[in-house]
C-alpha distance (Angstrom), angle and dihedral (degrees) to the residues before:
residue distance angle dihedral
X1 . . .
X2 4.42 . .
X3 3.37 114.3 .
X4 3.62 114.9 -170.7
X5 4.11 132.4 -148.5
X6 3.89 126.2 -170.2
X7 4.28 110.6 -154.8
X8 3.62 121.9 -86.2
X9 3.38 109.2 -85.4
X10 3.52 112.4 116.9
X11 4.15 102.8 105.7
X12 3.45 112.8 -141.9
X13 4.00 146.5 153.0
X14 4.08 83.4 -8.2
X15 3.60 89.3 -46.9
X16 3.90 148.8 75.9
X17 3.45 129.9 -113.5
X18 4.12 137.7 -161.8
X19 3.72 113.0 -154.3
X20 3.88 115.1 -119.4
X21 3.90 119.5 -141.5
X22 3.85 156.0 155.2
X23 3.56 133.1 -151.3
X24 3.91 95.5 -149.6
X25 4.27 106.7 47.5
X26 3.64 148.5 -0.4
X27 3.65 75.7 -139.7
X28 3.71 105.8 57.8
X29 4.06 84.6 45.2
X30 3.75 90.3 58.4
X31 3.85 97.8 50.8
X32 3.89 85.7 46.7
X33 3.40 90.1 53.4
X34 3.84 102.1 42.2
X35 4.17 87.0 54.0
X36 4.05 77.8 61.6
X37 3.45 95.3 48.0
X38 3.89 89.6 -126.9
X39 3.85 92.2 157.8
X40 3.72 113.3 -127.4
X41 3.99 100.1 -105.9
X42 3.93 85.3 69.4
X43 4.02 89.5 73.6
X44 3.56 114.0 92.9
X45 3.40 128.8 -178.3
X46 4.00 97.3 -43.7
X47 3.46 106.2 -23.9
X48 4.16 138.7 54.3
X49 3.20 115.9 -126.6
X50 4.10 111.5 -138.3
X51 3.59 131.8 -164.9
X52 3.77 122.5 -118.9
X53 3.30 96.7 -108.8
X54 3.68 93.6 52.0
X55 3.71 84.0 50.6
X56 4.28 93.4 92.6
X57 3.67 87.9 52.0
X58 2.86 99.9 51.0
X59 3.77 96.0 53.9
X60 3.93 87.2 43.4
X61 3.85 81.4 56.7
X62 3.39 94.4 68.6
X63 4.14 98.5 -95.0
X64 3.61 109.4 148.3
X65 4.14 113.0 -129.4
X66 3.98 114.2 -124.1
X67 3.84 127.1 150.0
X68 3.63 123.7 -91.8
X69 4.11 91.6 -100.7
X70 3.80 87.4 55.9
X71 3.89 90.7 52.2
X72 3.80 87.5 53.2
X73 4.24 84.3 44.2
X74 3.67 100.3 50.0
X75 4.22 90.3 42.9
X76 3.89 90.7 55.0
X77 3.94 89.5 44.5
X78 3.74 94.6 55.6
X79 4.03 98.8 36.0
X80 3.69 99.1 -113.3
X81 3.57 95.8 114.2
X82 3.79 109.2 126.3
X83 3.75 117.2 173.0
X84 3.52 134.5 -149.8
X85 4.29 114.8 -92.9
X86 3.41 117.5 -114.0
X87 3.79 111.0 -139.6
């Protein structure tokens, strides 16, 4: 199972966020994410979005480190990309 995190750099809600992903399953992400106890409602679209100072446990977890453009990379590569709509 790899797991991958980009840094925390994504500001929001008075806080910054790293995007949580896999390249093989929406599945495997979701048992990663439950032994974090990121609850479910912080999955959106493809990723999880985690806290920064969830960011070390994460890593600790087993979540591999890669920037934010290889997140994006690595989701395209495996087919789990899912966009936002546009309305």
């Amino acid at each position: 199972m790899t797991v991958y995190i980009d840094p925390p750099t994504w500001p929001g809600h008075g806080r910054w966020w790293s995007h949580l992903i896999s390249d093989v399953s929406y599945d495997e992400l979701h048992v990663f994410a439950a032994g974090l106890g990121a609850p479910r409602r912080a999955f959106e679209r493809d990723h999880y979005d985690i806290p920064r100072h969830r960011y070390a446990d994460a890593v600790a977890a087993g979540a591999v480190q890669v920037s934010s453009r290889e997140v994006v990379r690595l989701l395209h590569a495996a087919g789990l990309r899912r966009r936002k709509r546009r309305t």
